[in-house]
PDB file as gemmi writes it, atoms N, CA and C in Angstrom:
CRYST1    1.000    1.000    1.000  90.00  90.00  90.00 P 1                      
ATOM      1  N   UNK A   1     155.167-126.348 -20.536  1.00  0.00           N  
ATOM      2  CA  UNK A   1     154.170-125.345 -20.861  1.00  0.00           C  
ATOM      3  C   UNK A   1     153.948-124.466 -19.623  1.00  0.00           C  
ATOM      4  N   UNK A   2     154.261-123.244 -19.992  1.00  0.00           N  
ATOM      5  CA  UNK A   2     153.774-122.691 -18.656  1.00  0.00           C  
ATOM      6  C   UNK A   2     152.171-122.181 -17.646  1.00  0.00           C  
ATOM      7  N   UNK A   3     152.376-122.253 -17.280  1.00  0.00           N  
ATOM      8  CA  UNK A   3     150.808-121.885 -16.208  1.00  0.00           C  
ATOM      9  C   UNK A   3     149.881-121.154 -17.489  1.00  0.00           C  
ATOM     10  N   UNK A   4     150.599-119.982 -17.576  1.00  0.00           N  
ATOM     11  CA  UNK A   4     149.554-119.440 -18.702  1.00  0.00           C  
ATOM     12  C   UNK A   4     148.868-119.636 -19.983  1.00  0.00           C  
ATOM     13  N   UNK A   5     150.072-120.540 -20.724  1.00  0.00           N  
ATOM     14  CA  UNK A   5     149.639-121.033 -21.307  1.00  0.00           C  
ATOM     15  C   UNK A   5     148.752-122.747 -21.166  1.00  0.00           C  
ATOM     16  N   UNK A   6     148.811-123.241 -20.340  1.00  0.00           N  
ATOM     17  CA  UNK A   6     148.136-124.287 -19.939  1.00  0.00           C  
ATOM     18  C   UNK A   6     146.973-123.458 -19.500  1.00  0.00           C  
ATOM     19  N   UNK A   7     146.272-122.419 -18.798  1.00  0.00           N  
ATOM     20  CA  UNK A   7     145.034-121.968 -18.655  1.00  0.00           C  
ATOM     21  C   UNK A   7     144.123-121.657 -20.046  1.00  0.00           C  
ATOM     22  N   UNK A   8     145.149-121.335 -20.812  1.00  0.00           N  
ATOM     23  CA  UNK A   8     144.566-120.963 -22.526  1.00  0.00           C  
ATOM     24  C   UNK A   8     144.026-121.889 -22.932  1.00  0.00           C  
ATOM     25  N   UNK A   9     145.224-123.018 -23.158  1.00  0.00           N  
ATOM     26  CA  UNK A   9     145.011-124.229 -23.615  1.00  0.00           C  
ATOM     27  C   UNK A   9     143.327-124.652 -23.109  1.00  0.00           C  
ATOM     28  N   UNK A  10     143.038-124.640 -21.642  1.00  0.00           N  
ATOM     29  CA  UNK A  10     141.887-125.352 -21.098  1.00  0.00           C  
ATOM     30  C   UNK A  10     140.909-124.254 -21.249  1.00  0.00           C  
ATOM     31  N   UNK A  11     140.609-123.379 -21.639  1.00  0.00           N  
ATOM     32  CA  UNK A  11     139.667-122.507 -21.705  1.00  0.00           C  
ATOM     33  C   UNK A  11     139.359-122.888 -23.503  1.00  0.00           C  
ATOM     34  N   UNK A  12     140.452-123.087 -24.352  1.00  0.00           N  
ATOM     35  CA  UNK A  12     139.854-123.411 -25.829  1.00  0.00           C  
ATOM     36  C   UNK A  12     139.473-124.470 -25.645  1.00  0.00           C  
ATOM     37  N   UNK A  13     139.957-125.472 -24.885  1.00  0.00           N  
ATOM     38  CA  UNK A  13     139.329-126.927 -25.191  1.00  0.00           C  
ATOM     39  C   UNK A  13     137.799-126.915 -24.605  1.00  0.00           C  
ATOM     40  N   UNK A  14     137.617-126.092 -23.462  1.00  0.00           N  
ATOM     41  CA  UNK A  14     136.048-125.797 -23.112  1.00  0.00           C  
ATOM     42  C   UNK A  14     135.215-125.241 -23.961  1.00  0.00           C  
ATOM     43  N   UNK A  15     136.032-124.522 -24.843  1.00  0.00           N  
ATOM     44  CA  UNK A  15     135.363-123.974 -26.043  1.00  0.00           C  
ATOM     45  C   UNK A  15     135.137-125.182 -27.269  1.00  0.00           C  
ATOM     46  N   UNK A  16     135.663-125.655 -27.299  1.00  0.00           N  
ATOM     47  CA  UNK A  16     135.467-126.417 -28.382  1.00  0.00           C  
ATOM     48  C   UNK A  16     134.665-127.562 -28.247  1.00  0.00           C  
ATOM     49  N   UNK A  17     134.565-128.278 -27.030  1.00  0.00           N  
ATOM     50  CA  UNK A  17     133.333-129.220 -26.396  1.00  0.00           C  
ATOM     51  C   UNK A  17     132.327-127.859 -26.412  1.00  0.00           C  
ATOM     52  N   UNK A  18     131.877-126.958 -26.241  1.00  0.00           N  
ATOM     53  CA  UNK A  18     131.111-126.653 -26.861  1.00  0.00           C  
ATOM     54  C   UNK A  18     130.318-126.853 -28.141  1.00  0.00           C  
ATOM     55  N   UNK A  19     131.411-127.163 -29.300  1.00  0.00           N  
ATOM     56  CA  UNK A  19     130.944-127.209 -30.192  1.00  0.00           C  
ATOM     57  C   UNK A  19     130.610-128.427 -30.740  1.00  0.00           C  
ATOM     58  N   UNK A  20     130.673-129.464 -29.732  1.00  0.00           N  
ATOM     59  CA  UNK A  20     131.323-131.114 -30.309  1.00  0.00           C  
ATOM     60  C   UNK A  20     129.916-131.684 -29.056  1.00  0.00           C  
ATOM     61  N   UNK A  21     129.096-130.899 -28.851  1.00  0.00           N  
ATOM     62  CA  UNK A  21     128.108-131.950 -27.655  1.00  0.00           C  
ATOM     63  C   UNK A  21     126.714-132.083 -28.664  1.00  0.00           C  
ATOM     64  N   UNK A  22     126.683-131.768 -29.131  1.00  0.00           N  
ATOM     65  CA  UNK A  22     125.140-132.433 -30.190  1.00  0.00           C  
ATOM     66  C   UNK A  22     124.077-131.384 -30.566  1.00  0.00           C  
ATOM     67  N   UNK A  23     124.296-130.487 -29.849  1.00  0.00           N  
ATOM     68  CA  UNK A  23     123.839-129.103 -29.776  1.00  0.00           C  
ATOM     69  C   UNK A  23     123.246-128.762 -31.442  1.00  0.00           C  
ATOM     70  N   UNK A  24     121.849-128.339 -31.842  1.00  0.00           N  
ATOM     71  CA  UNK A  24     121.480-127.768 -32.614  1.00  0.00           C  
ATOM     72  C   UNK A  24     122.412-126.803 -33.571  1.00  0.00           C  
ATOM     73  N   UNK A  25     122.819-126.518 -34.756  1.00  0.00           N  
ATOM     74  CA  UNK A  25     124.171-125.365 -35.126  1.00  0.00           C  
ATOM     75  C   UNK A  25     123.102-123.788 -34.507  1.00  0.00           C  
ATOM     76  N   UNK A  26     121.699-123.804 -34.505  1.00  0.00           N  
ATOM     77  CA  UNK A  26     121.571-122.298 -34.531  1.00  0.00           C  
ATOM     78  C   UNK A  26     121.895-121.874 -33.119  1.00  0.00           C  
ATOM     79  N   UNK A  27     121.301-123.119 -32.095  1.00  0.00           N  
ATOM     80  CA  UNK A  27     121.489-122.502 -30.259  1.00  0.00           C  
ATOM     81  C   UNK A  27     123.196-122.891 -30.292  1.00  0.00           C  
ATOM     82  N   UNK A  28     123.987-123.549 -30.869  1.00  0.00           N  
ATOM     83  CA  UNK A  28     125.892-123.019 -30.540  1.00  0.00           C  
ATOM     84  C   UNK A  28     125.687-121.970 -31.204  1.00  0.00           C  
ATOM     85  N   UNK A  29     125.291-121.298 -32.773  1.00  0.00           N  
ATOM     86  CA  UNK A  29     125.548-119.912 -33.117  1.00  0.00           C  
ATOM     87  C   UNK A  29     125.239-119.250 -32.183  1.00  0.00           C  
ATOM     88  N   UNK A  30     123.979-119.070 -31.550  1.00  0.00           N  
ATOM     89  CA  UNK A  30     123.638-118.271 -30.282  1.00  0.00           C  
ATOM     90  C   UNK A  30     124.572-118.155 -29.050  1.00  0.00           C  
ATOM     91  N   UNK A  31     125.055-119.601 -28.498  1.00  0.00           N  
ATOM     92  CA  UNK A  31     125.718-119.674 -27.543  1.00  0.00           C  
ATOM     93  C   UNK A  31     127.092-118.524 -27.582  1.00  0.00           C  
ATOM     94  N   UNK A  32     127.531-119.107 -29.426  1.00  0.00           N  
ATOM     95  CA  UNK A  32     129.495-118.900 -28.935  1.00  0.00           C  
ATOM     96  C   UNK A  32     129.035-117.260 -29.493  1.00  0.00           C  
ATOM     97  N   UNK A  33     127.799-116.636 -30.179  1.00  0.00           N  
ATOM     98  CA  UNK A  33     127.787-115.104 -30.131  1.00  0.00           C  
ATOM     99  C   UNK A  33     127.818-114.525 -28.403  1.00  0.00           C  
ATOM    100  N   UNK A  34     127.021-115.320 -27.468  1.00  0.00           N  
ATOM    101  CA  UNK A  34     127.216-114.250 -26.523  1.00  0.00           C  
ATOM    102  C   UNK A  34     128.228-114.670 -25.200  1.00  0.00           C  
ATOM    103  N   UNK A  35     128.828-115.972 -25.980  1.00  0.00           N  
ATOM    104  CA  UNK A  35     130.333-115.924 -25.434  1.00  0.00           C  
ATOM    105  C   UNK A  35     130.813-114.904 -25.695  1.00  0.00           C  
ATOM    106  N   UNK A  36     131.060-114.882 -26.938  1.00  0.00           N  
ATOM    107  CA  UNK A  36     132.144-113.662 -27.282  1.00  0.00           C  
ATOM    108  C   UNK A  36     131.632-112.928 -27.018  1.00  0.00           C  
ATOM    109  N   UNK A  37     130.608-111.801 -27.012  1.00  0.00           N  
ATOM    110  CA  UNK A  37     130.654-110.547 -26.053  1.00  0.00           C  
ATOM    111  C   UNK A  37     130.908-110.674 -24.917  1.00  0.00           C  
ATOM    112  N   UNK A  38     130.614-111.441 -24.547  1.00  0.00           N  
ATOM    113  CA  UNK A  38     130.864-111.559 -22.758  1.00  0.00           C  
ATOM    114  C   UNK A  38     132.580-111.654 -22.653  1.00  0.00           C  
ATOM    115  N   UNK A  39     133.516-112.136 -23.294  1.00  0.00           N  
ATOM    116  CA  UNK A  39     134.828-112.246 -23.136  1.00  0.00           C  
ATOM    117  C   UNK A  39     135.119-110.973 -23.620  1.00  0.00           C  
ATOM    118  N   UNK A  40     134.721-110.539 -24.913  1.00  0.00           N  
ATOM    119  CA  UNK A  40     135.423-109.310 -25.203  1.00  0.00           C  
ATOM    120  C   UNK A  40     134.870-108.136 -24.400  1.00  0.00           C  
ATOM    121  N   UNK A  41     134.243-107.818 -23.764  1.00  0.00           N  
ATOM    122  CA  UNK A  41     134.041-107.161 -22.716  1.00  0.00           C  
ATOM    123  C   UNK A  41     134.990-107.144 -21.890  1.00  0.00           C  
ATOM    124  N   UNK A  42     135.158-108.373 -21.127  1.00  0.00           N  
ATOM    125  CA  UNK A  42     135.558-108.381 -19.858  1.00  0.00           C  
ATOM    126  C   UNK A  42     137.331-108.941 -19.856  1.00  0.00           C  
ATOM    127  N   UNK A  43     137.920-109.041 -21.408  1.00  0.00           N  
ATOM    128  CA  UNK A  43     138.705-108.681 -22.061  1.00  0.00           C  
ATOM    129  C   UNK A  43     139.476-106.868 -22.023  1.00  0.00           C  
ATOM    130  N   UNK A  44     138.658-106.512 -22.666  1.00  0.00           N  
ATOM    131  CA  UNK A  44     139.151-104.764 -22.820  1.00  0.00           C  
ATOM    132  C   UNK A  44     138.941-104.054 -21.390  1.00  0.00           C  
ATOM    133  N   UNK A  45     137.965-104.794 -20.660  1.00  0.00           N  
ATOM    134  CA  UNK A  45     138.220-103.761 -19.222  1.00  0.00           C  
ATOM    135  C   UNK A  45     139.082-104.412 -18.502  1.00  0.00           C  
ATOM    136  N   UNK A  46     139.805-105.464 -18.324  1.00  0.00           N  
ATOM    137  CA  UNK A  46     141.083-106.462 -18.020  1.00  0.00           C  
ATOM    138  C   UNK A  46     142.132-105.322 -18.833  1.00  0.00           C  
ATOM    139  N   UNK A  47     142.282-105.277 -20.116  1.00  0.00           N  
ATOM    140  CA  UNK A  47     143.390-104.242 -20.941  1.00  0.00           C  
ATOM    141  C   UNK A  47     143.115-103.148 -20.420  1.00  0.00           C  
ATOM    142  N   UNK A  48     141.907-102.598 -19.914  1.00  0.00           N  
ATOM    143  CA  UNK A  48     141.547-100.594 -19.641  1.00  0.00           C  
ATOM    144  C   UNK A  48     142.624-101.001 -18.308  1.00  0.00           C  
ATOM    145  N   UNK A  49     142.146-101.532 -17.194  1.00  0.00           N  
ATOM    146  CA  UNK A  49     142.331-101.573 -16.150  1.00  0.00           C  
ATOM    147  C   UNK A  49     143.795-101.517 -15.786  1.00  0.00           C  
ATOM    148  N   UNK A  50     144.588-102.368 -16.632  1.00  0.00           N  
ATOM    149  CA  UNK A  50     145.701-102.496 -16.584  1.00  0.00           C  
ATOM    150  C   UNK A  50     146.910-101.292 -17.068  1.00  0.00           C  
ATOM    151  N   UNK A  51     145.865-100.751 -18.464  1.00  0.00           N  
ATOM    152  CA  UNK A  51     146.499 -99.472 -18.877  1.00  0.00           C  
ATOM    153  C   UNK A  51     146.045 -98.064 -17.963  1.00  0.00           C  
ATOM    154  N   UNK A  52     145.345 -98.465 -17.257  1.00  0.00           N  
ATOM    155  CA  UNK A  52     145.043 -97.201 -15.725  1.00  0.00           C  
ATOM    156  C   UNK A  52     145.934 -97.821 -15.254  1.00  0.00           C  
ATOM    157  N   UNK A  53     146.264 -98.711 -14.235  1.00  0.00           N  
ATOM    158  CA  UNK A  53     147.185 -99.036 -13.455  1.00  0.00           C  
ATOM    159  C   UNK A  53     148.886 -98.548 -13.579  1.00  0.00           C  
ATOM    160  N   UNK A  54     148.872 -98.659 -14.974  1.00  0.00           N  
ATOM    161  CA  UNK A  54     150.400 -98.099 -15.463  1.00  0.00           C  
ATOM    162  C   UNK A  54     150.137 -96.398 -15.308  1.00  0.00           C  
ATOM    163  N   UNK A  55     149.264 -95.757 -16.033  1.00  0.00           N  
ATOM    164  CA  UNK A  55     149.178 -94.512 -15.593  1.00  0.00           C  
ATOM    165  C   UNK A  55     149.082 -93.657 -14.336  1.00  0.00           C  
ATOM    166  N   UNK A  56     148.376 -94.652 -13.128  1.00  0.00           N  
ATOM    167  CA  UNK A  56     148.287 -94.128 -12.159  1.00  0.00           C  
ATOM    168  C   UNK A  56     150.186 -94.356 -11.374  1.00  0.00           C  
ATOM    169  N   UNK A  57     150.520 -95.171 -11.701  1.00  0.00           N  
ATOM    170  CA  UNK A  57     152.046 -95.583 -11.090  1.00  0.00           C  
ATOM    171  C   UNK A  57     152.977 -94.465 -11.720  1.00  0.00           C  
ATOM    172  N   UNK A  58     152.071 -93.853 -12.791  1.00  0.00           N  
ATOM    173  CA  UNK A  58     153.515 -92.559 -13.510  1.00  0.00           C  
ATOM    174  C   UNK A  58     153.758 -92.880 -14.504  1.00  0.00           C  
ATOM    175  N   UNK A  59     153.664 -93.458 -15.414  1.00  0.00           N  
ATOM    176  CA  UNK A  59     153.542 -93.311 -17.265  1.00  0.00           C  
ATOM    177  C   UNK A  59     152.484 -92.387 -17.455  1.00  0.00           C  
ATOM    178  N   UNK A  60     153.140 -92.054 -18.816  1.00  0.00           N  
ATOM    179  CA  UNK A  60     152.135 -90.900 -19.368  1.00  0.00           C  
ATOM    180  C   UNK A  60     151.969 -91.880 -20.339  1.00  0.00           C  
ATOM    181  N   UNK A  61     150.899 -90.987 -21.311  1.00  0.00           N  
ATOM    182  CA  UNK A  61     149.957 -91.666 -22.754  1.00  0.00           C  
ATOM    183  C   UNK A  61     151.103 -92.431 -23.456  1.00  0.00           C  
ATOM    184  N   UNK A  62     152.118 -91.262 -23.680  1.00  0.00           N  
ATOM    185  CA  UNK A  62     153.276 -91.688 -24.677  1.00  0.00           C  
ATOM    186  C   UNK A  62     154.183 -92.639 -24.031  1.00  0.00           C  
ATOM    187  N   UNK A  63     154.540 -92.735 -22.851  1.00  0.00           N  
ATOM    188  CA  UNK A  63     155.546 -94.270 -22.091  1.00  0.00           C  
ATOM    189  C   UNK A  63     154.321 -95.350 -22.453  1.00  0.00           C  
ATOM    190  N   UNK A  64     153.303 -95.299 -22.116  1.00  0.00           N  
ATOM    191  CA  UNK A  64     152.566 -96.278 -22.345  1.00  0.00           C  
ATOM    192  C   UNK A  64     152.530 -97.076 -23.572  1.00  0.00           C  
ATOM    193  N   UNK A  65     152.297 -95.910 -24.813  1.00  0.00           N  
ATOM    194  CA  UNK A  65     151.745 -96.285 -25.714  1.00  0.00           C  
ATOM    195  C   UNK A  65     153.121 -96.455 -26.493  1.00  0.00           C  
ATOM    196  N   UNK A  66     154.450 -96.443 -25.896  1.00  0.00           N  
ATOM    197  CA  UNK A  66     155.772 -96.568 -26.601  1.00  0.00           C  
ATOM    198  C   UNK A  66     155.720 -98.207 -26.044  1.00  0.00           C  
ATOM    199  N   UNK A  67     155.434 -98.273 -24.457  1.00  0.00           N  
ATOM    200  CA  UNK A  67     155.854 -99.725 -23.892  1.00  0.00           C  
ATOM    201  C   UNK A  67     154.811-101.157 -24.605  1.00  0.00           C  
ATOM    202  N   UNK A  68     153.589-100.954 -24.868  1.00  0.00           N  
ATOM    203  CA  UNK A  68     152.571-101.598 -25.622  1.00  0.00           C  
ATOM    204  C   UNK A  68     152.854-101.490 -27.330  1.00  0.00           C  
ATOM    205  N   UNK A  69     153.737-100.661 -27.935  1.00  0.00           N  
ATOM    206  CA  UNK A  69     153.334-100.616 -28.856  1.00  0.00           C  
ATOM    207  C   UNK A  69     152.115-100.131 -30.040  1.00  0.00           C  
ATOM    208  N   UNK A  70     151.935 -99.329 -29.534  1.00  0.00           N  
ATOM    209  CA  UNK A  70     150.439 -98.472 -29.827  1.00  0.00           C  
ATOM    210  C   UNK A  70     150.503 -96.864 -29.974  1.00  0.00           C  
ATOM    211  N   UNK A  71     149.829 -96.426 -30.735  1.00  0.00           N  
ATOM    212  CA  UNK A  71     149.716 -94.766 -30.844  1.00  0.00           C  
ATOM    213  C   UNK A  71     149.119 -94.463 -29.500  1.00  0.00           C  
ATOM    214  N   UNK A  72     149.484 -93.099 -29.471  1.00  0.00           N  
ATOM    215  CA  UNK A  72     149.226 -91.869 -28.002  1.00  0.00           C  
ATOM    216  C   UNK A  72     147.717 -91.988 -28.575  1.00  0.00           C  
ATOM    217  N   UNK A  73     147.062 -91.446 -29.456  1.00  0.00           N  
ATOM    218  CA  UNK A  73     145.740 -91.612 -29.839  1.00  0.00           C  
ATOM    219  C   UNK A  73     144.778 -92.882 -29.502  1.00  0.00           C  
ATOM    220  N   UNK A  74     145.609 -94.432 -29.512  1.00  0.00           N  
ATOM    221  CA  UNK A  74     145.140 -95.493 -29.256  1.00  0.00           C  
ATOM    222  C   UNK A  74     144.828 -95.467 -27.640  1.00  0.00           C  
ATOM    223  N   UNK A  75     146.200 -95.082 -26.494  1.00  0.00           N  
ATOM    224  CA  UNK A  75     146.225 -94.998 -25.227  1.00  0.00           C  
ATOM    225  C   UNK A  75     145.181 -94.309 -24.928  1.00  0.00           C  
ATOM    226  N   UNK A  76     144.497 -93.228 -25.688  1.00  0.00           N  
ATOM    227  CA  UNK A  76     143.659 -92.263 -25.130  1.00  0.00           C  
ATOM    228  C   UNK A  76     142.360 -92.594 -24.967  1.00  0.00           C  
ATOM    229  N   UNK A  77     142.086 -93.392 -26.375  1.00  0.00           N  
ATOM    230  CA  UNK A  77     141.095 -93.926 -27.143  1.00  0.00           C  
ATOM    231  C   UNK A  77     140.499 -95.164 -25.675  1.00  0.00           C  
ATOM    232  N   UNK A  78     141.222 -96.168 -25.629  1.00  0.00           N  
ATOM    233  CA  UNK A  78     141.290 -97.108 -24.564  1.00  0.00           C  
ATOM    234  C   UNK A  78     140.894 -96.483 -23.185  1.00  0.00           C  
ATOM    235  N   UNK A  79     142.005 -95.602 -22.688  1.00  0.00           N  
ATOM    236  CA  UNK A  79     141.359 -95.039 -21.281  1.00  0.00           C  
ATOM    237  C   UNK A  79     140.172 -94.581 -20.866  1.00  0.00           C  
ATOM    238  N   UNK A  80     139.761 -93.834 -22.437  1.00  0.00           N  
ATOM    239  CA  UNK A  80     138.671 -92.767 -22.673  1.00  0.00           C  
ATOM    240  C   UNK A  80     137.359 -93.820 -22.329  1.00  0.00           C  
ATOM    241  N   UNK A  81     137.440 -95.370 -23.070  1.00  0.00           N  
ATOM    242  CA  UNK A  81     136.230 -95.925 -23.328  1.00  0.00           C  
ATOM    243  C   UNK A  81     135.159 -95.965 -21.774  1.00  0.00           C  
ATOM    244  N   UNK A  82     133.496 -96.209 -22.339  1.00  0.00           N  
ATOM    245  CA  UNK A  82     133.326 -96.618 -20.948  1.00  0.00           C  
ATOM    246  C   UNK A  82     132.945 -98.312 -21.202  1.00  0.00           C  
ATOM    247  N   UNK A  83     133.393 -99.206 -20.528  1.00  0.00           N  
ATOM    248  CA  UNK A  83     133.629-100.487 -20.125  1.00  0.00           C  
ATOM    249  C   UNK A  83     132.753-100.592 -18.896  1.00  0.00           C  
ATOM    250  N   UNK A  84     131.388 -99.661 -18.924  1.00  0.00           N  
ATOM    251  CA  UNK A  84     130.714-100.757 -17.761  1.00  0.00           C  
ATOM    252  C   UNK A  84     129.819-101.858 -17.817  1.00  0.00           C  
ATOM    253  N   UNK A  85     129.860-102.031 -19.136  1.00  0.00           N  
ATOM    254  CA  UNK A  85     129.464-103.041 -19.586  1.00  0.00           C  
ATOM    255  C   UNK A  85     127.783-102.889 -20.631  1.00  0.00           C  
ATOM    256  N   UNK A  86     127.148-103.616 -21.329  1.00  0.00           N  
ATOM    257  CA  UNK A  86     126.089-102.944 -21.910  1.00  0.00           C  
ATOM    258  C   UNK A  86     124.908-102.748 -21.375  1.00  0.00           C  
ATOM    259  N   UNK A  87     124.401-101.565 -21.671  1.00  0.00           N  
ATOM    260  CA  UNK A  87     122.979-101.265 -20.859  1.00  0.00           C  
ATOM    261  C   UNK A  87     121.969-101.483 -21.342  1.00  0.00           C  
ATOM    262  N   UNK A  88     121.574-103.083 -21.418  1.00  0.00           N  
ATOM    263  CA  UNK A  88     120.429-103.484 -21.872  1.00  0.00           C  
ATOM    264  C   UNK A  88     119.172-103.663 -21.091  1.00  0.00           C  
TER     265      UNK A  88                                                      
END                                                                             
C-alpha cells in the first residue's frame, strides 16, 4: 500500500471511531457536519492552490483544464473562488 494511500486509510478509520465511541447520534450529527466543512474547505483551497501553482509555472485555463480533465469554464470557476474561508 502506498504512503498515500495508507494516510487515507488512517484518516477514515479516525473517522469512523468517531462514530463507534458512544456518542449521542445528534452531537456525531453535529460533529461529522462540521467535519465536513472544515475538510471541504481546506480540501478546495489544497485543489485552488495547486491549480494556481500550475498556472503560475505557464499553463493556461485550457492546458490545465485539458491536464485535470475539466472545462476552461470549470478552471476559471475554481481560480475565481474566494477560499478564505467562512466569515462567521
Amino acid at each position: 500500500m502506498s504512503d498515500e494511500a495508507e494516510e487515507v486509510r488512517r484518516v477514515l478509520d479516525a473517522i469512523d471511531a468517531l462514530d463507534e465511541d458512544g456518542t449521542p447520534p445528534e452531537e456525531r450529527a453535529k460533529r461529522f457536519g462540521e467535519l465536513l466543512e472544515t475538510s471541504q474547505l481546506a480540501i478546495r483551497q489544497k485543489r485552488q492552490r495547486a491549480m494556481r501553482q500550475m498556472h503560475d509555472d505557464g499553463m493556461s485555463y485550457r492546458d490545465i483544464a485539458a491536464r485535470l480533465g475539466i472545462s476552461f469554464g470549470r478552471v476559471r470557476q475554481i481560480l475565481a473562488e474566494d477560499l478564505s474561508g467562512p466569515s462567521k
